[in-house]
N, CA, C and O atoms as a printed pandas DataFrame, in Angstrom:
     atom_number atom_name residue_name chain_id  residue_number  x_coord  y_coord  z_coord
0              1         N          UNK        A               1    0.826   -1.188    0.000
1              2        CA          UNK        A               1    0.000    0.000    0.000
2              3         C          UNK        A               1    0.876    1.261    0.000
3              4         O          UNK        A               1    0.568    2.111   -0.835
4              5         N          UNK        A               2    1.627    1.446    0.578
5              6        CA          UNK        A               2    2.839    2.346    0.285
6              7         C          UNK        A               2    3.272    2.494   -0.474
7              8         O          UNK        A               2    3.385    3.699   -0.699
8              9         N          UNK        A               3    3.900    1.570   -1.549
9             10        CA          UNK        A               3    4.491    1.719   -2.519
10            11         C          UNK        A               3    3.618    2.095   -3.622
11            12         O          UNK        A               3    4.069    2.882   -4.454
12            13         N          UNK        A               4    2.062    1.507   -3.790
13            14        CA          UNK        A               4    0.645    2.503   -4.146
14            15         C          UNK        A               4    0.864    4.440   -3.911
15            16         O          UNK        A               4    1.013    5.345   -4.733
16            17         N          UNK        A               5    0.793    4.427   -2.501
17            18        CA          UNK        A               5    1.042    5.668   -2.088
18            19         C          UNK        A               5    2.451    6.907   -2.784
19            20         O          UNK        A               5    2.345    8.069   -3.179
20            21         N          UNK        A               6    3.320    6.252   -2.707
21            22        CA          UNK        A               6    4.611    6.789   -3.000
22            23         C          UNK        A               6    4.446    6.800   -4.882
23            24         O          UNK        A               6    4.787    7.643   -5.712
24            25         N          UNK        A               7    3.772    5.462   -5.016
25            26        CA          UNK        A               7    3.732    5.952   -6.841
26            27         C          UNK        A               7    2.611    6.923   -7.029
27            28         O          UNK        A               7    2.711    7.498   -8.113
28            29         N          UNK        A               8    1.683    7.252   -6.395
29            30        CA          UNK        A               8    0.891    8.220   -6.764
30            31         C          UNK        A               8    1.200    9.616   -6.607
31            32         O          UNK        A               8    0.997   10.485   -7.455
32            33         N          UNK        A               9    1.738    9.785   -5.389
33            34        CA          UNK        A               9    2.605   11.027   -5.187
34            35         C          UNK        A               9    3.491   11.666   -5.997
35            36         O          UNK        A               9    3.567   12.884   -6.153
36            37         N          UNK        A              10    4.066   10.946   -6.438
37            38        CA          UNK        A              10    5.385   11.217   -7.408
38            39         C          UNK        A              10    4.534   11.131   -8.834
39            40         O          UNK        A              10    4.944   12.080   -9.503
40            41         N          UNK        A              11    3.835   10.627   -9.357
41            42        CA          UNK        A              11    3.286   10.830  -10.643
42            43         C          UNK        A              11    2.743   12.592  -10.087
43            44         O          UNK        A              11    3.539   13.486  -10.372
44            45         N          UNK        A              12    1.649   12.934   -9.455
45            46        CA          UNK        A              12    0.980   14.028   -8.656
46            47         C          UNK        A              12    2.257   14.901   -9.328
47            48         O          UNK        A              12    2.227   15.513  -10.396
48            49         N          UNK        A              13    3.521   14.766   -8.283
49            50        CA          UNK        A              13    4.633   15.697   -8.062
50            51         C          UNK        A              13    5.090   16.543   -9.383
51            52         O          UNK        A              13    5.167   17.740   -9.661
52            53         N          UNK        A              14    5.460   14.811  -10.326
53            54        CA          UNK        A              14    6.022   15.156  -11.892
54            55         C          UNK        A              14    5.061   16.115  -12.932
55            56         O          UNK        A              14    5.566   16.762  -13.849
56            57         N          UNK        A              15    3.417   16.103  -12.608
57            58        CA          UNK        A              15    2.759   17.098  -13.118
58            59         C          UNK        A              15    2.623   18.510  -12.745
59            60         O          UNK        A              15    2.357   19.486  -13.447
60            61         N          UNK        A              16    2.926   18.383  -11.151
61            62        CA          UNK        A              16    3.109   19.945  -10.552
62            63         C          UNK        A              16    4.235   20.176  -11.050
63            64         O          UNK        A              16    4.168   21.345  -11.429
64            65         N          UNK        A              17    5.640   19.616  -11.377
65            66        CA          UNK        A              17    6.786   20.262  -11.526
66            67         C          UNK        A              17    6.772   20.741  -13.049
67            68         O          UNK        A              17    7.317   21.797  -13.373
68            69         N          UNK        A              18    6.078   19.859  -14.032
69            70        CA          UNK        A              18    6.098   20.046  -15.144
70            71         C          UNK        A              18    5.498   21.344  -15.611
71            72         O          UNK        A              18    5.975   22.137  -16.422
72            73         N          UNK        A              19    4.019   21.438  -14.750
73            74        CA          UNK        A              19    2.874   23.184  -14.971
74            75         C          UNK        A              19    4.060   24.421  -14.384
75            76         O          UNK        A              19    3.967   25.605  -14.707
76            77         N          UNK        A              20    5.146   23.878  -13.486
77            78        CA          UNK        A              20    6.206   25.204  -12.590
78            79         C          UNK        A              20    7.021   25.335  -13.868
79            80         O          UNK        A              20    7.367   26.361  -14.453
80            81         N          UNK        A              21    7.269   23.938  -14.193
81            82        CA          UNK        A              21    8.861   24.323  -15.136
82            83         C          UNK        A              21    9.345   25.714  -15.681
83            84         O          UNK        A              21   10.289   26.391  -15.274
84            85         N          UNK        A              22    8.503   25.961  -16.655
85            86        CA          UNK        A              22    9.118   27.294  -17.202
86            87         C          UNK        A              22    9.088   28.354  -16.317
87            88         O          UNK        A              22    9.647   29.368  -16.735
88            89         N          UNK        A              23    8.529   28.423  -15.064
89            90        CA          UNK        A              23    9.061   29.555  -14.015
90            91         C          UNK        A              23    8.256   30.291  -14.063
91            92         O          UNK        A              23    7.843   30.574  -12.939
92            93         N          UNK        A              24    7.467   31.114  -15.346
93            94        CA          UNK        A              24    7.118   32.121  -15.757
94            95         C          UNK        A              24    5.601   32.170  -15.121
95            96         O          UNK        A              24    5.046   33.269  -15.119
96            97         N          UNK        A              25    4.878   30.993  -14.562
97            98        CA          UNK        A              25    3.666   31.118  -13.874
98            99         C          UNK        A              25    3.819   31.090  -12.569
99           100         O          UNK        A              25    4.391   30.170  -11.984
100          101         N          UNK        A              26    3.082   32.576  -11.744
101          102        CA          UNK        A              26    3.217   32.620  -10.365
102          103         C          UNK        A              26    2.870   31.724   -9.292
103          104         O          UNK        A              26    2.292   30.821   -9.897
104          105         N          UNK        A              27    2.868   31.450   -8.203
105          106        CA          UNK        A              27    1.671   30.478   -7.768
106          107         C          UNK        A              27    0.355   30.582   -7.554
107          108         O          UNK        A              27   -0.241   29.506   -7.567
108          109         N          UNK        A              28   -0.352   31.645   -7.341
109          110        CA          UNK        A              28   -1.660   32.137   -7.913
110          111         C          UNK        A              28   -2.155   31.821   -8.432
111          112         O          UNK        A              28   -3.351   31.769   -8.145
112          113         N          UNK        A              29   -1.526   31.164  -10.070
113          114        CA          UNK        A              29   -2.070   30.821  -11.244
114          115         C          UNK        A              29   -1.725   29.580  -11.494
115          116         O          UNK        A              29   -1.979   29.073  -12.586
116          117         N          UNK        A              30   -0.928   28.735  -10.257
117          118        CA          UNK        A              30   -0.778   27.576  -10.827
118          119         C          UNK        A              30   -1.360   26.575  -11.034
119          120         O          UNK        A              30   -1.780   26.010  -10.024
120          121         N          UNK        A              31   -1.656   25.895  -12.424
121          122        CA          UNK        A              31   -3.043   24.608  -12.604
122          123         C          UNK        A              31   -2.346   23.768  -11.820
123          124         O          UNK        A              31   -1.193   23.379  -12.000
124          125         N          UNK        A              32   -3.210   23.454  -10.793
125          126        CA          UNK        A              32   -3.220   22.416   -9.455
126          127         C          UNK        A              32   -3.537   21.010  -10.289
127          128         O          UNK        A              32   -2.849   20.007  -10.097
128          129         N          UNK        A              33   -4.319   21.025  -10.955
129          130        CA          UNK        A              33   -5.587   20.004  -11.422
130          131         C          UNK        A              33   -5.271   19.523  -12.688
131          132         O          UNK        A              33   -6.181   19.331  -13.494
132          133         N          UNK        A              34   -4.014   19.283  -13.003
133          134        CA          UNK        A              34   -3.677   18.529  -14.512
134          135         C          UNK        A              34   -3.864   17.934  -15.025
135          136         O          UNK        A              34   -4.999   17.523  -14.788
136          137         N          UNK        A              35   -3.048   17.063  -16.417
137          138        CA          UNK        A              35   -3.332   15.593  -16.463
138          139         C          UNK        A              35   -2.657   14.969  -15.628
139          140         O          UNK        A              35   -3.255   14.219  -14.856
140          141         N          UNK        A              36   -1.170   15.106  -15.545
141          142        CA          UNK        A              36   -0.781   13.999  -14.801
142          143         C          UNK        A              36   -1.104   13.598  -13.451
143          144         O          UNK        A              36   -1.031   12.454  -13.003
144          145         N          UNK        A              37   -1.682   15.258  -12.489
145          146        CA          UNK        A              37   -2.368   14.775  -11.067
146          147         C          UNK        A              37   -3.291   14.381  -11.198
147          148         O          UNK        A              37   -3.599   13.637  -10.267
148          149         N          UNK        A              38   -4.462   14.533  -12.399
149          150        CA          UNK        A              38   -5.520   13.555  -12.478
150          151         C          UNK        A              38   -5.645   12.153  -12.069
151          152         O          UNK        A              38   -6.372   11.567  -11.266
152          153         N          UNK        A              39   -4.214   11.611  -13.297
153          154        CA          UNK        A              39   -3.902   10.443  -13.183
154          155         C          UNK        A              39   -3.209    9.933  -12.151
155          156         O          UNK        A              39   -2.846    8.772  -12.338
156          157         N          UNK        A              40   -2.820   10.548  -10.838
157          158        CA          UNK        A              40   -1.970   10.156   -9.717
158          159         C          UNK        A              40   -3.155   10.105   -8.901
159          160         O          UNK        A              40   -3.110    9.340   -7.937
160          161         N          UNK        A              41   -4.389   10.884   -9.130
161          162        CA          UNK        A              41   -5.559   10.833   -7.902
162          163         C          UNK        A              41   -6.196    9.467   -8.697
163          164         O          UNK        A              41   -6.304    8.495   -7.950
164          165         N          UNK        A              42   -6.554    9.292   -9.846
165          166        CA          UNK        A              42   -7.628    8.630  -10.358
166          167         C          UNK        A              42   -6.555    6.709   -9.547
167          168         O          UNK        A              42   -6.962    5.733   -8.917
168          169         N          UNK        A              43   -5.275    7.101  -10.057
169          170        CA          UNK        A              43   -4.689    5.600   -9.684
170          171         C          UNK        A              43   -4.275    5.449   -8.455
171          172         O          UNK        A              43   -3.609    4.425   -8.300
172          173         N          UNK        A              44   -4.455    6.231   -7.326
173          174        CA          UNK        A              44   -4.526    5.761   -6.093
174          175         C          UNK        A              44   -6.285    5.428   -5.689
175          176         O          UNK        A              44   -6.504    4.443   -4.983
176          177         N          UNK        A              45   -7.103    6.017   -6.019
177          178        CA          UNK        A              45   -8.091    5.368   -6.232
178          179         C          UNK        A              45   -8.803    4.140   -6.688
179          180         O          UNK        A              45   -9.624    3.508   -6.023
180          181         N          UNK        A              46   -8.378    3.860   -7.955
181          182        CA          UNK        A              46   -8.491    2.757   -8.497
182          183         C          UNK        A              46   -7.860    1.181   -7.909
183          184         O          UNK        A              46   -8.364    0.058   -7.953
184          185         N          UNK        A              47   -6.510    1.686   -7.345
185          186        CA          UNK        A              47   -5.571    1.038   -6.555
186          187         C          UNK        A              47   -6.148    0.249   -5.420
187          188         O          UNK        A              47   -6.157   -0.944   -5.116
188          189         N          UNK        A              48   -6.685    1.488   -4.843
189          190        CA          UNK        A              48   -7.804    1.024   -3.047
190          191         C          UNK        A              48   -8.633    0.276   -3.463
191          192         O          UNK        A              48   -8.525   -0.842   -2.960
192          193         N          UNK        A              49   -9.858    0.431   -4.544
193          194        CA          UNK        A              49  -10.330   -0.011   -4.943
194          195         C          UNK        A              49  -10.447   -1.648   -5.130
195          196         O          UNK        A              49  -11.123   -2.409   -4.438
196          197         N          UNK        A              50   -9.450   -2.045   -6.465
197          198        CA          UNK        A              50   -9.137   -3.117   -6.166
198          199         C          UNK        A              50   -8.297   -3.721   -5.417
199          200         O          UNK        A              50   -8.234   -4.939   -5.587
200          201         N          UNK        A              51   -7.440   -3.137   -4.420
201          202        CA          UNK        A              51   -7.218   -4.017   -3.102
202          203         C          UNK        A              51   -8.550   -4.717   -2.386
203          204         O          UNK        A              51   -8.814   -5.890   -2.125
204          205         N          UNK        A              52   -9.124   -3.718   -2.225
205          206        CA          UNK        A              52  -10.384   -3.988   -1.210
206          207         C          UNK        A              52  -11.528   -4.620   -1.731
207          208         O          UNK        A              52  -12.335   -5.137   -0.960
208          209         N          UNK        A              53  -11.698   -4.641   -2.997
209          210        CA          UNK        A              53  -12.688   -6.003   -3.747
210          211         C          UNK        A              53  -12.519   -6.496   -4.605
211          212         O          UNK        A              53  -11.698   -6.030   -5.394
212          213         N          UNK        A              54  -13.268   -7.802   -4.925
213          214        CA          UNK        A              54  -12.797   -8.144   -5.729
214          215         C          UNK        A              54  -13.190   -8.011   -7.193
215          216         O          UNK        A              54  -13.056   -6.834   -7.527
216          217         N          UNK        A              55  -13.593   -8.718   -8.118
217          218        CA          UNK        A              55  -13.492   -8.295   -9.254
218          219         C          UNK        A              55  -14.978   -7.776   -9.689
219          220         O          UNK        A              55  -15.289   -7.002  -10.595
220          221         N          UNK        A              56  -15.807   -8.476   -8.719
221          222        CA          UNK        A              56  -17.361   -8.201   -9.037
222          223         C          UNK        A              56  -17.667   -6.784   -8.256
223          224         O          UNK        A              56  -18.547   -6.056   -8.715
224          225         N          UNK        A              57  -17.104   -6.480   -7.337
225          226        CA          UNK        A              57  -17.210   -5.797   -6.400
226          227         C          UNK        A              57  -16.884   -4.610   -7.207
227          228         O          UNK        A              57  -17.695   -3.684   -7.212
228          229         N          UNK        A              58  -15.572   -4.503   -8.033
229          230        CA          UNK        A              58  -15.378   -3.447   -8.873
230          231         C          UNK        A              58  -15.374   -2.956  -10.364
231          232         O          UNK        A              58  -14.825   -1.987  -10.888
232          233         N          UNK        A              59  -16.229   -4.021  -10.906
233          234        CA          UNK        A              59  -17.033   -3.846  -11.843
234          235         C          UNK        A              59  -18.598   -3.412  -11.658
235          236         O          UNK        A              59  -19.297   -3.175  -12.643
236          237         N          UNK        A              60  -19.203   -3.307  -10.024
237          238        CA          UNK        A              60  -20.305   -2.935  -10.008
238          239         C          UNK        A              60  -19.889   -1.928   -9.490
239          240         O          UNK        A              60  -20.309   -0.977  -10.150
240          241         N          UNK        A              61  -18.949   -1.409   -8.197
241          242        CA          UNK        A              61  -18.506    0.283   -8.312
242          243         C          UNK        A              61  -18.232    0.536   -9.765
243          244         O          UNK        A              61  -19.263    0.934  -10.307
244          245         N          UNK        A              62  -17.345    0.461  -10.490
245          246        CA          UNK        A              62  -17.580    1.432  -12.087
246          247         C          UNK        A              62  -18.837    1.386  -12.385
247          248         O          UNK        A              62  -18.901    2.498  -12.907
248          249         N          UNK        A              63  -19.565    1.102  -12.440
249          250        CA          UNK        A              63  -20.963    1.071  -13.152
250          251         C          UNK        A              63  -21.806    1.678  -12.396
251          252         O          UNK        A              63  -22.899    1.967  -12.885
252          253         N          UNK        A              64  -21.611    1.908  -11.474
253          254        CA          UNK        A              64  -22.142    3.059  -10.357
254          255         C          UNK        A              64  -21.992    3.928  -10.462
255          256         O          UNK        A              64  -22.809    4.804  -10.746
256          257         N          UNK        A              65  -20.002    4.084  -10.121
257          258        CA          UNK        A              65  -20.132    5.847  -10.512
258          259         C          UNK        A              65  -20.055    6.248  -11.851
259          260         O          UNK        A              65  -19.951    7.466  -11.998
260          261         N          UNK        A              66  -20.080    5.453  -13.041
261          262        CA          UNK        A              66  -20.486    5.780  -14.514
262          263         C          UNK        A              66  -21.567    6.339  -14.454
263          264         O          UNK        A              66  -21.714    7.475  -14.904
264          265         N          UNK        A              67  -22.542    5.658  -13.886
265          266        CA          UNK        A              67  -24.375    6.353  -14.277
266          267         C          UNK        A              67  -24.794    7.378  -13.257
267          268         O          UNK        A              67  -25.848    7.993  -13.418
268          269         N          UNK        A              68  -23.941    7.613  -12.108
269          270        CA          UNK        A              68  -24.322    8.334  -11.277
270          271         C          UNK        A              68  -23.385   10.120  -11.866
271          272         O          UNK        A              68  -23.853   11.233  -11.627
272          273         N          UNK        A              69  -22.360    9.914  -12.451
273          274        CA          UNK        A              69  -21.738   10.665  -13.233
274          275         C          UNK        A              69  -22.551   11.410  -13.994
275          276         O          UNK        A              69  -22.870   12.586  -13.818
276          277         N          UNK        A              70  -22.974   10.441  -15.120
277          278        CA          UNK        A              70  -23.828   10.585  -16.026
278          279         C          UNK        A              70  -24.823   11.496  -15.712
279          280         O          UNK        A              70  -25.040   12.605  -16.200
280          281         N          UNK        A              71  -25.541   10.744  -14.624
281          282        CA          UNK        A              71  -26.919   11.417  -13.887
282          283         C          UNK        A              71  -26.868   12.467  -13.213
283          284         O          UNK        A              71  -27.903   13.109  -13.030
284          285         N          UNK        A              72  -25.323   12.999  -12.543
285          286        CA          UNK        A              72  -25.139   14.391  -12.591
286          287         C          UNK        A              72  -25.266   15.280  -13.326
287          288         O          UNK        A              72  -26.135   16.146  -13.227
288          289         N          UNK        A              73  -24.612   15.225  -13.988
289          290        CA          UNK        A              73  -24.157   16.030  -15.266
290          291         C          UNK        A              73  -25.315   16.228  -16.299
291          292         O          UNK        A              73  -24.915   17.171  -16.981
292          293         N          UNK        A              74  -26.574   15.832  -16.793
293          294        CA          UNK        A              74  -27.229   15.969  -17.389
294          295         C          UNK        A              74  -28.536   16.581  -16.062
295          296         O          UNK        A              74  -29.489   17.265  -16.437
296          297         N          UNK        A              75  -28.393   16.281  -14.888
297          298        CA          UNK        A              75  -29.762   16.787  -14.075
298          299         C          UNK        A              75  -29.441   18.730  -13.894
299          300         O          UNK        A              75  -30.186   19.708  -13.963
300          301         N          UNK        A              76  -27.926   18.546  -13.637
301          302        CA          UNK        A              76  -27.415   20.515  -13.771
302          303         C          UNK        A              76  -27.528   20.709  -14.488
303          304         O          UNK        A              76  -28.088   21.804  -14.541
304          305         N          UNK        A              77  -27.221   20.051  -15.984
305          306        CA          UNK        A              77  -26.971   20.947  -17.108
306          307         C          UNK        A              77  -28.027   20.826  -18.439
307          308         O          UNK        A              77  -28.197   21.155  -19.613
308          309         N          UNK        A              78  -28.383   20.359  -17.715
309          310        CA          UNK        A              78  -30.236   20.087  -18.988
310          311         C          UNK        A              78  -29.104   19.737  -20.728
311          312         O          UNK        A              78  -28.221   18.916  -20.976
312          313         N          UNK        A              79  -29.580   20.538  -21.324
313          314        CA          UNK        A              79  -29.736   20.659  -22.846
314          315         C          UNK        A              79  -28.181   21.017  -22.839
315          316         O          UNK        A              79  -27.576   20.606  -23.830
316          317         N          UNK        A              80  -27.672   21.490  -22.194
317          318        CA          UNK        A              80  -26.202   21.849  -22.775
318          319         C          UNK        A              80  -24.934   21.366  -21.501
319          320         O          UNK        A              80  -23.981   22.020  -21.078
320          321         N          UNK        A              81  -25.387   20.022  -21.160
321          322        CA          UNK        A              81  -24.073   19.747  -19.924
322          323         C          UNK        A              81  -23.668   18.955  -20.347
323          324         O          UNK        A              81  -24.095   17.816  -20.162
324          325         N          UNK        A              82  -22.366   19.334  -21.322
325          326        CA          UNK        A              82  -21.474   18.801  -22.265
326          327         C          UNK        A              82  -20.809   20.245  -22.738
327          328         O          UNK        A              82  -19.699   20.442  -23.233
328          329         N          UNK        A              83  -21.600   20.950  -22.500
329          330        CA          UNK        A              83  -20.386   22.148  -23.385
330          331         C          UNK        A              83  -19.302   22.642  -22.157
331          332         O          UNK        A              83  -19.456   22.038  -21.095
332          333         N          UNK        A              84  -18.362   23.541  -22.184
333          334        CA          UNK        A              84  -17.815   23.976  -21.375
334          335         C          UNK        A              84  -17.922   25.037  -20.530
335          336         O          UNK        A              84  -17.131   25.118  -19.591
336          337         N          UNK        A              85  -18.905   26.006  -20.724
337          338        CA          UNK        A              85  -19.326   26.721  -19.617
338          339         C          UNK        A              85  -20.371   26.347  -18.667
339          340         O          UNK        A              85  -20.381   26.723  -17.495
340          341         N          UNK        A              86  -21.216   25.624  -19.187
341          342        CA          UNK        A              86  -22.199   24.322  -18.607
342          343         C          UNK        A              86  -21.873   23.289  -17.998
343          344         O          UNK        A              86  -22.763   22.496  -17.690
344          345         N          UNK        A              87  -20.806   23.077  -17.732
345          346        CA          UNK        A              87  -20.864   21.651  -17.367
346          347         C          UNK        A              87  -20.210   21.287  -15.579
347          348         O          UNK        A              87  -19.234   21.832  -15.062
348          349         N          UNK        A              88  -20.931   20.436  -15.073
349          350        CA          UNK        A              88  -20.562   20.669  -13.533
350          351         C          UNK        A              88  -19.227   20.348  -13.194
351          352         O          UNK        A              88  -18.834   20.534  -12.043
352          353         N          UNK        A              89  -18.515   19.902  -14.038
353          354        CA          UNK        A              89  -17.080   19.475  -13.651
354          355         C          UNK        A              89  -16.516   21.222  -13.414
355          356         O          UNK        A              89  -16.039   21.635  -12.357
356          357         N          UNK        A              90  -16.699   21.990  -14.570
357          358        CA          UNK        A              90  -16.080   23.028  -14.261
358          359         C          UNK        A              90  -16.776   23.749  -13.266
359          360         O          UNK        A              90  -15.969   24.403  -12.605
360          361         N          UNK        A              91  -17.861   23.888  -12.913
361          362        CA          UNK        A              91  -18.585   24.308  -11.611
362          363         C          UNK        A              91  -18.236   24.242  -10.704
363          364         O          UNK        A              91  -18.293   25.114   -9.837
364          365         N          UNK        A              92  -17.675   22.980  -10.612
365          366        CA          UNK        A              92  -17.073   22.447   -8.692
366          367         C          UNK        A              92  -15.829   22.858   -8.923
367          368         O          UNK        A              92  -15.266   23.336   -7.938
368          369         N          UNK        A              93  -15.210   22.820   -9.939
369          370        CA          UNK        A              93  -13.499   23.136   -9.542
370          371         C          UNK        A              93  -13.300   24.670   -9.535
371          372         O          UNK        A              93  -12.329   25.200   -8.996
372          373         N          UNK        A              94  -14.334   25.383  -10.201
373          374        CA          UNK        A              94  -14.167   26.656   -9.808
374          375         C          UNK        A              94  -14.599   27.111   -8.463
375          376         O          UNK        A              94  -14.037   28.049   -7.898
376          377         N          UNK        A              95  -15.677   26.401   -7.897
377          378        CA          UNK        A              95  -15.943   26.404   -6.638
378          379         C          UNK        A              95  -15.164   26.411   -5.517
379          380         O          UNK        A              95  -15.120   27.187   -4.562
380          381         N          UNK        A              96  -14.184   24.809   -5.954
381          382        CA          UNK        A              96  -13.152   24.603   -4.922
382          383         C          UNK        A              96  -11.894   25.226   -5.004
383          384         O          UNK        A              96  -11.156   25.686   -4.132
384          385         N          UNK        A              97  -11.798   25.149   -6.214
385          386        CA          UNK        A              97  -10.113   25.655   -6.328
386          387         C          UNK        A              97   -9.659   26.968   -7.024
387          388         O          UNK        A              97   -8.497   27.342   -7.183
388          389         N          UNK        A              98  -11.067   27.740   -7.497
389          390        CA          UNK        A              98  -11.168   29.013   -8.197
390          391         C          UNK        A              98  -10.631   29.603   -9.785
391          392         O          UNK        A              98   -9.442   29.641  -10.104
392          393         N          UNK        A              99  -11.359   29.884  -10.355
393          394        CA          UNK        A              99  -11.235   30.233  -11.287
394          395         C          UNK        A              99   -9.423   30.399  -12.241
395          396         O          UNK        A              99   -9.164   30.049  -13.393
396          397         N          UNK        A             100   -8.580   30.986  -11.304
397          398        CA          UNK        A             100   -7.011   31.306  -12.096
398          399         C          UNK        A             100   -6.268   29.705  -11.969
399          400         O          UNK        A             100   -5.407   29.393  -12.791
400          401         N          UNK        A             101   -6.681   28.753  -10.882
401          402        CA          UNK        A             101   -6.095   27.528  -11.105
402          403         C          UNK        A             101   -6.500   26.565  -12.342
403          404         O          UNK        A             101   -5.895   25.536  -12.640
404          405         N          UNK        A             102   -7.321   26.944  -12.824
405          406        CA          UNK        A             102   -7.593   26.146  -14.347
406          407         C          UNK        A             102   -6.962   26.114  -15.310
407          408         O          UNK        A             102   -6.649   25.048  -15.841
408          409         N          UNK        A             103   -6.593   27.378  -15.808
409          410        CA          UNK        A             103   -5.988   27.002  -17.255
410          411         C          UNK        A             103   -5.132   27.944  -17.204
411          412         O          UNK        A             103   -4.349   28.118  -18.137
């Protein structure tokens, strides 16, 4: 589980260092929320996941939070939650993490 831990961190790390690299963005503006920390949150997740069940167990979590996803995202955004000013993904992260950490 550690070694789970320590690889997720360091994937996390290599995307924060990569958005710093060129220097030229303050921290104010720095995108927190990348691809590569995506992929360091999504695979310590996935990780717990299947430690802790087994294969049926986590083929019926995906299929859960697939339609419950789904069923978000179309109950906020009616007719247009798919475009990008519509859509609740960007809602909550502007919520949580504010508007200059995005892009």
């Amino acid at each position: 589980m550690l070694r789970l831990i320590k690889r997720a961190a360091i994937i996390f790390a290599i995307g924060l260092a990569l958005n710093i690299y060129p220097f030229t963005t303050s921290i104010e503006n720095l995108r927190i929320l990348g691809v590569l920390q995506r992929i360091g949150i999504a695979y310590i997740l996935a990780s717990i996941c299947v430690l802790l069940l087994n294969r049926r167990g986590v083929i019926s979590l995906s299929v859960v939070i697939l339609i419950t996803y789904w069923l978000l995202l179309l109950s906020v955004g009616s007719n247009n939650a798919y475009t990008l000013e519509n859509n609740l993904d960007r809602t909550v992260y502007i919520a949580v993490l504010g508007e200059p950490h995005l892009w």
